[in-house]
Structures are given as structure tokens and as C-alpha cells.
N, C-alpha and C positions, 0 to 999 in steps of 0.2 A: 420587691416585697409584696405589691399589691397582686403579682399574678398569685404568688405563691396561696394567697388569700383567698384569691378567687380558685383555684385549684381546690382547694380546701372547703368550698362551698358549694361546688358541683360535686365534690364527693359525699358529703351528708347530704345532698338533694336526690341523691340516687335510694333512699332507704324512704323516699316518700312512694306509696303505692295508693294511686289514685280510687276513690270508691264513688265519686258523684264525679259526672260530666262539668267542669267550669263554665258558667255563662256569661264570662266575660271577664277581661283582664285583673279587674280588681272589686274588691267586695266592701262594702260599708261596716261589715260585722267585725269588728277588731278584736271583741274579748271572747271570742271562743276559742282561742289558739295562741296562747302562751305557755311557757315553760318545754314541756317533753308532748306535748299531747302531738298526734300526729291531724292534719286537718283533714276534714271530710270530705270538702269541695277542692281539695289540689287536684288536679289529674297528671299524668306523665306526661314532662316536658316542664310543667310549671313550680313556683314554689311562692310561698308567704313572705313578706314583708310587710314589717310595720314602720309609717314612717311617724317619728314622736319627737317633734321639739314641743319644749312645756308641756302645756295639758293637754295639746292636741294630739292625738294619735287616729291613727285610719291604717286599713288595712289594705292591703294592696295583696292580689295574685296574677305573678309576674313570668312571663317566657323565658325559658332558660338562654334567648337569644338575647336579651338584653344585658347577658354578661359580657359581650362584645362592643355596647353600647359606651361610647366615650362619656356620657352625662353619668349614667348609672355606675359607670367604673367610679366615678370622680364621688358616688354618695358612698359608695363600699370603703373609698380609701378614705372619708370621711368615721365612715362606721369604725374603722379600725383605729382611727385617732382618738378616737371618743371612748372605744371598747374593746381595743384591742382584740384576741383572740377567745374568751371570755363568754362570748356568747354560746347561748345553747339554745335549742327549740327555733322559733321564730324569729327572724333575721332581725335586727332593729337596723334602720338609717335616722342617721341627727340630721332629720329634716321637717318642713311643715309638708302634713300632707298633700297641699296644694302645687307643691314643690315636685314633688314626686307623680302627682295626676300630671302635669303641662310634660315629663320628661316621657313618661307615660304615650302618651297622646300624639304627641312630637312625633316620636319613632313611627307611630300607628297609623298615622293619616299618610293617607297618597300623594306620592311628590309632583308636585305642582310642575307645569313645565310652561 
């Protein structure tokens, strides 16, 4: 069930057509892109997540390689408990955004040897 999701989420990320270069994985500005708006600062490859337990929300722009990501699969199949297929526009995860920076970060930094 949860590929079929993620299937489903690399195909509406293909109708995003990037217009500003991203400078860097994830963005502090979380209320310019909800609903249907397309975002200004995605570029190809990437796409918007908001991560929103309670009040808290942040905004995160994410590599379409961290859909391979065992952490990030595990907040998608969280997504899908919480909001089933329902969603539109901007991805939400039921998580705190600090949650989402360390899984973020984790993937990102150099393996240590």
C-alpha cells in the first residue's frame, strides 16, 4: 500500500516545473505554498513538504531521492494514516519539524568511516 502511495507522489511531483534555483534542502517560509499554488523556489528533482504536528509547521524542500529513504518512507506511511489519499497541493507529514530536519540531515552528512 505504501509503494502504491509513493507511486502516486512521484507522479503529481512531475507537474512541478521549477523557476528559481533551490538553495538548499529545506526553506523556513512555510506559508507561501499551500493548497494548489505551485512553488517558486522547487526546482526539478525536488518537491515541498510540510512537517505539522500542533502549531508547529516548517517547510521543508526535499530530493526526490529521499523517497527511497527508509526514515522518510516511514513519515509518508504516517502521512497516509493520518490523511489518507486526501491530500492535495503541498505534502503534509504528522510530524514536528525538527523531526523531519535530523532525517533530513542524517541522509545528507558524509558517512563517517
Amino acid at each position: 500500500m505504501l509503494s502504491s502511495f509513493v507511486e502516486k507522489v512521484q507522479k503529481s511531483l512531475s507537474v512541478f516545473v521549477p523557476r528559481k534555483h533551490a538553495l538548499s534542502y529545506w526553506s523556513e517560509d512555510h506559508a507561501t505554498t499551500t493548497g494548489h499554488e505551485l512553488a517558486d523556489d522547487v526546482m526539478k528533482g525536488y518537491f515541498a513538504v510540510l512537517a505539522k504536528k500542533g502549531l508547529e509547521t516548517r517547510r521543508f524542500i526535499v530530493g526526490l531521492d529521499y523517497l527511497t529513504d527508509p526514515a522518510f518512507l516511514g513519515l509518508l506511511d504516517d502521512a497516509w494514516e493520518e490523511y489518507g489519499f486526501r491530500q492535495k497541493g503541498t505534502l503534509v507529514v504528522p510530524c514536528r519539524p525538527i523531526d523531519l530536519q535530523i532525517i533530513l540531515e542524517k541522509k545528507a552528512a558524509p558517512a563517517s568511516r
